[in-house]
Structures are given as structure tokens and as C-alpha cells.
N, C-alpha and C positions, 0 to 999 in steps of 0.2 A: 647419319640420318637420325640415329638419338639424339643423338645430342643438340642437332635443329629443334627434333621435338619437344625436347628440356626448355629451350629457349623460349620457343613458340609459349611453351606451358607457363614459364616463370612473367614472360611480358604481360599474358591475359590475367594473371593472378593479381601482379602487379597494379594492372591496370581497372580489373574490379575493384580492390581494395583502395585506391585512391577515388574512386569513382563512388564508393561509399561514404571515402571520406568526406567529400565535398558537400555529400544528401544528408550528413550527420551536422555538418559545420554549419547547410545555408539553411535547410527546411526548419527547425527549430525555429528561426526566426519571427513564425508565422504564430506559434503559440506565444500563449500570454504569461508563461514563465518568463521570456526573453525580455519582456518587457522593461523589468525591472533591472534588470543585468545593462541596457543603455544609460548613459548617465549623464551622457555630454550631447550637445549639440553647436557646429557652430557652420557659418554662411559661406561657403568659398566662392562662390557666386551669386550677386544682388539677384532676390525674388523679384517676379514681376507683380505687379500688381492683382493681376488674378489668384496668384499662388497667396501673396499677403491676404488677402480678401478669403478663398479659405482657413488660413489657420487661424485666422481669426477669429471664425463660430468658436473655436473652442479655447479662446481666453476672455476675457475682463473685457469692458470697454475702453478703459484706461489702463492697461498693461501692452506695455512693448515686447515685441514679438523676439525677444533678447534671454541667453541664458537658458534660465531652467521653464520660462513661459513656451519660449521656442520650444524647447525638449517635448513639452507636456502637452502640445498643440499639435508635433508633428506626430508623434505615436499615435493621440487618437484619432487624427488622419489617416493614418496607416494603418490600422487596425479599423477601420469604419469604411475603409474603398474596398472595393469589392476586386478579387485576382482577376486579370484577364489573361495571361500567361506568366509558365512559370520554368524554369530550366535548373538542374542541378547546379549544374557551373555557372550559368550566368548570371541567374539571379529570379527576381517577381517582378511585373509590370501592375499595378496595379490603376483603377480609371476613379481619379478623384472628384471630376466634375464632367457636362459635356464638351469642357473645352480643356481640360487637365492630365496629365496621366504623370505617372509617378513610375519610375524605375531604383530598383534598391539592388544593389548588387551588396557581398560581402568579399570583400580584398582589398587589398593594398589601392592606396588611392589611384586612381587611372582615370581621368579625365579626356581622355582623346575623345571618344564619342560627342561630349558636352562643345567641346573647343573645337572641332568639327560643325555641330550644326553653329553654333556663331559664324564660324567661317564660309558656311554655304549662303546663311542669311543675309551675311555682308556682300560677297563676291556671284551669287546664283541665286538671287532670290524665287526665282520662278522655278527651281528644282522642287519638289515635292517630297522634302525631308518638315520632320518636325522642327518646329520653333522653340529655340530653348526658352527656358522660364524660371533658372536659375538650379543652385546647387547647396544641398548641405551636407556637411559628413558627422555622423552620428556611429562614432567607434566601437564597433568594428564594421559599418557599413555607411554607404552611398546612398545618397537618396537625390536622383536626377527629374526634376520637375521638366516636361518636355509638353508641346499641345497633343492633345488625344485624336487620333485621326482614325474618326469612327466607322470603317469599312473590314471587309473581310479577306483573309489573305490567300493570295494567288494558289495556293495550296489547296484551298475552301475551294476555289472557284474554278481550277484546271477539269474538276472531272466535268464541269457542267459547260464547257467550253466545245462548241466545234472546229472545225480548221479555221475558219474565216475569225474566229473570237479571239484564238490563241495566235492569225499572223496580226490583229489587229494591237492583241497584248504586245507582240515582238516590235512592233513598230513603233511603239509609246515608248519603250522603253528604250529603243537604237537612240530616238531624239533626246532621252534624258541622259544616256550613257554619253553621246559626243560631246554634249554640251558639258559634261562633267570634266572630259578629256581636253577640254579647251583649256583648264587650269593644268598649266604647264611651267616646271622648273629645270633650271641645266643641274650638270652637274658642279657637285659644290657646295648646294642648299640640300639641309639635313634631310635625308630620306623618313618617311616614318608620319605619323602623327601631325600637324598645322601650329602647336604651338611647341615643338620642341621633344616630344613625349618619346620620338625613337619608333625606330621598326619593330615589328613583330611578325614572328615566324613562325607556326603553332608546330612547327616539325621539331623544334630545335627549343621550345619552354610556351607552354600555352600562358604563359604571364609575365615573362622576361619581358625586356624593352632594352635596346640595342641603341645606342645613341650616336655612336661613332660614325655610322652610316652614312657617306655622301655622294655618293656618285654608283648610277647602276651596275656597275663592274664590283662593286664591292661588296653589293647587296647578293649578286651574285654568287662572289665567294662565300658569304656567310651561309647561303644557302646548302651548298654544296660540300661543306668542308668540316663538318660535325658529325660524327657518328661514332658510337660506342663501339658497334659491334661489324664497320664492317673495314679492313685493312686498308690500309694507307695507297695501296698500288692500286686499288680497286676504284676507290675515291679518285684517286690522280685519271687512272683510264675514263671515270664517266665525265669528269673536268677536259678532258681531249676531245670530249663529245659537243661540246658547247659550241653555238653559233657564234657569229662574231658579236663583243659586245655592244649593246647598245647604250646609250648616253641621255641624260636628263629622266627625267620621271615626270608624271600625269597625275592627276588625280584620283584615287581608286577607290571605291565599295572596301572590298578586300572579303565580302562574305554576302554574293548575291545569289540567293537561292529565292523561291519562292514564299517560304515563309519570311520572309522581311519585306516583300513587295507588296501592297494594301491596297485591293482596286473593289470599284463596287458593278453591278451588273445591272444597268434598270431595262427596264418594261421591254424593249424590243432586244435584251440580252445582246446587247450591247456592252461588254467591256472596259470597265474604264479604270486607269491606273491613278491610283490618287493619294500613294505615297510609297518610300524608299523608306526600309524602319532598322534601325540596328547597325550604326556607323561605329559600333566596338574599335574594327579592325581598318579602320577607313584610315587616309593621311598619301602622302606622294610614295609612289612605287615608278618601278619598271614598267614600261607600257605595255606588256605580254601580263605583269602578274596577276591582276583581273581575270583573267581567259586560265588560268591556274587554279585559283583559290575557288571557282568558283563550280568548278566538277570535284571538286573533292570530298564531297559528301555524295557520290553518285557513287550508285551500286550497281556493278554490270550484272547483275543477275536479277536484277526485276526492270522490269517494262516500266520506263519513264517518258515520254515524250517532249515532255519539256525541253530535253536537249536537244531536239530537233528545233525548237525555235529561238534561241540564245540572240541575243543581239548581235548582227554583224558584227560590231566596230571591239565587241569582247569577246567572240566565238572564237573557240583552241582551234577551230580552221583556219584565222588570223595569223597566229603564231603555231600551227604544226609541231615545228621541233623542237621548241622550247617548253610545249605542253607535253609531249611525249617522255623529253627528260624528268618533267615534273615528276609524270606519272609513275616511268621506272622510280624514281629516290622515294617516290610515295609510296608504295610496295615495300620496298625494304624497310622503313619505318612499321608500317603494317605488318612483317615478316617477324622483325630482332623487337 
């Protein structure tokens, strides 16, 4: 029993300490020491013309938006929008115009998000995700030009919500979740991310990217078959537990909670869903791992109802035993 509670003590400590580290690494970003420490800037994805048209206020008429003009254009952009949200690990959103929003993460380049909404624009266009608007990366951070989708998020708006509001929410979102699930691959084609980018498993490296991955039996196994601290027989007996496998993957969220859904309420409180935000962890999965990832921020000990109205077609009542498994290997993560 001590020695659990060693454990127990060394993961939290662990786990504060990196969790500082990240509020040491990104929030600086925000003062105007940082500023000068960027030096570079360059375009991994063509601007649109709205994004050109802003950073333009802040050069020459005759200077091209190239180099150190680019550099010196987009800082005072960034530093002139005002935060709209901000997360340790993931980064600042910041609202550059009424049609603009600007996201700035610090890490290693990860594009899935960006290559994601190109891919819903091509393939879904009537999904209700942002518009991309291009990409630049300015060392040591990201800066994702996306449309601003000026509403408040389901978060805001669940308390002001009656049953009739929240089955009405439930029903906007079943029609945007099948329609999602209609983008379907066998197995074979790379699990993960829409250009290539790999799976992610936030159990197993909240920044790793798995690239190997092809077919849902393997994603499986990757799932399953990691852990530091719990013995090899133990692993083997929860892998005994497994449903039969299932075959091809869907298109998934990979991170649907309330704060990423953006709806607005008018005059007769009326409900209305008017965007999907936060396609980080988005790309082809297992058809159950949606109905997974998406109670793993739920805490059994405060009163949520939201999980009373989850969208059929992703509710852990879909897949039962495959969310239950989840759940046990999620504990133990939670536990060592």
C-alpha cells in the first residue's frame, strides 16, 4: 500500500511539474520580452486574402508581405488582437477581425488541425467547422489563421438550456456527427490525421504521432500494449477482454466536449449549433474511439448532464464494452 501511495505521490508531482512547465514555456509568449526573441517567419500555407489584407495595415504600400516585413506585420497583429481563449498546453486563440481568428500554439509543427478543416471544406462543406485561411510558422510557434465563428460555447449556454434546448442541441449535433461518419476508410489507409500526420493517443505521449498505424486492430494494439508500470500478464488478461476486432475507420472529433461546440441562443431561446471548434485530435479512427475520447474529461463526482444527451451515433451506449475497457486502462493511467 506504500508503495502505491509513492507512486500515486511521484505521478502527481511529475505531473504538476511538467504542467508548470508548459505555463513557463507558452504564457511568456504573450509579453512583449518574446517579441524580440522571434526572428523568423515563413508561410506553410497560402494566406487568404482576408489574412493578406490584414497584415497589411501594418506594412508599406509597396512592401511584400515576405521575410522580415511578414515577421514585423504578423507580431503586431498578435500582439493588437485581443485573447479569446487561452490553455496551458494548447496554446491562445486570439480574434483578429469579425471574420479572422488566429490560433498560436508552441511545439513541434503539427498541422492536422489546419489539414483537417481543408479536408472537411473539400469533402463536408456544410459541416460547421472553421474555414482555414492559411498557416505560418514563426519559431518556436504556430500561427493557424482560421474564420472566427462569433458565438458562445455550449459550456456558456448548457446552464441556460431546458430539456427541450439541450434534446434540441442533441439533435443538431447526431445530424453533424453521421454526416461526419459517412467519410469512411478500409483497412490499409493510414489511421491518424487526413494528410499523413499519424494517430494520436494522449494515454500513451500527448504529442507523439504514431505513423505506422493501418488498420483498427493495430490501433488497438497500440492502445493496449504500453505501460510502464503495469506487468505484462496483466496487460495480456485485459487484451483477453477485447471484443472482436473491428475493421476500416470513420472520420472522428477525437475531442468533443462542450467547450469546442459554438452555438448561439436567440430571442425565443432557441438553441442553435453553429460550429464544431478544435480539430487538434481529429483524422480517421476506429468507429467506437469517438464514444472514448469523448467522456474522458468527465468527472464522476460532479453532476454533468450533458452526458445524458451525447449524440446517439457516438454515445458509450453504442459501443458498451469497448468504452468500459477504455475506461478501466483509463484509471490505471490515472492511478501509476
Amino acid at each position: 500500500m506504500a508503495q502505491q501511495e509513492n507512486l500515486v505521490y511521484m505521478f502527481l508531482k511529475t505531473f504538476i511539474s511538467r504542467l508548470r512547465g508548459y505555463a513557463q514555456s507558452f504564457l511568456p509568449f504573450l509579453r512583449p520580452r518574446t517579441k524580440a526573441r522571434i526572428n523568423t517567419a515563413e508561410v506553410v500555407f497560402p494566406l487568404s486574402d482576408d489574412v493578406v489584407k490584414l497584415l497589411s495595415r501594418y506594412s508599406d504600400e509597396n512592401s511584400e508581405l515576405m521575410g522580415e516585413q511578414l515577421l514585423i506585420s504578423l507580431k503586431q497583429l498578435i500582439w493588437e488582437s485581443p485573447k479569446i481563449w487561452e490553455s496551458v498546453i494548447r496554446g491562445v486563440v486570439l480574434k483578429c477581425s469579425d471574420k479572422i481568428a488566429l490560433k498560436v500554439v508552441r511545439q513541434r509543427p503539427d498541422y492536422t488541425e489546419y489539414t483537417t478543416l481543408q479536408y472537411l471544406a473539400e469533402h463536408l462543406p456544410d459541416i460547421p467547422a472553421p474555414r482555414p485561411h492559411g498557416v505560418i510558422r514563426l519559431k518556436p510557434f504556430t500561427a493557424f489563421f482560421m474564420s472566427y465563428i462569433p458565438s458562445m460555447t455550449l459550456t456558456e449556454a448548457w446552464p441556460k438550456l431546458d430539456h427541450g434546448g439541450k434534446a434540441s442541441v442533441q439533435e443538431q449535433l447526431e445530424e453533424i456527427f453521421i454526416k461526419l461518419r459517412t467519410l469512411r476508410k478500409d483497412d490499409g489507409y493510414p489511421l491518424g490525421g487526413v494528410a499523413g500526420e499519424g494517430v494520436k493517443e494522449a494515454r500513451i505521449s500527448c504529442f507523439a504521432q504514431e505513423k505506422t498505424i493501418d488498420t483498427a486492430a493495430s490501433f488497438v494494439d497500440l492502445q493496449f500494449s504500453l505501460s510502464k508500470f503495469l506487468g505484462k500478464s496483466y496487460i495480456q488478461l485485459i487484451q483477453t477482454l477485447q471484443p472482436p476486432p473491428t475493421t476500416g475507420s470513420v472520420f472522428t472529433h477525437g475531442d468533443v466536449r462542450k467547450d469546442n461546440i459554438m452555438v448561439e441562443i436567440g430571442e425565443d431561446n432557441a438553441c442553435k449549433v453553429t460550429g464544431i471548434i478544435d480539430w487538434e485530435d481529429s483524422g480517421y479512427y476506429p468507429d467506437y474511439f469517438e464514444s472514448t475520447t469523448l467522456t474522458r474529461t468527465l468527472d464522476s463526482r460532479k453532476e454533468d448532464d450533458w452526458y445524458n444527451y451525447l449524440p446517439p451515433c457516438i454515445d458509450p451506449a453504442r459501443f458498451p464494452h469497448r468504452w468500459l475497457l477504455d475506461r478501466l486502462w483509463g484509471i490505471h493511467h490515472l492511478v501509476f
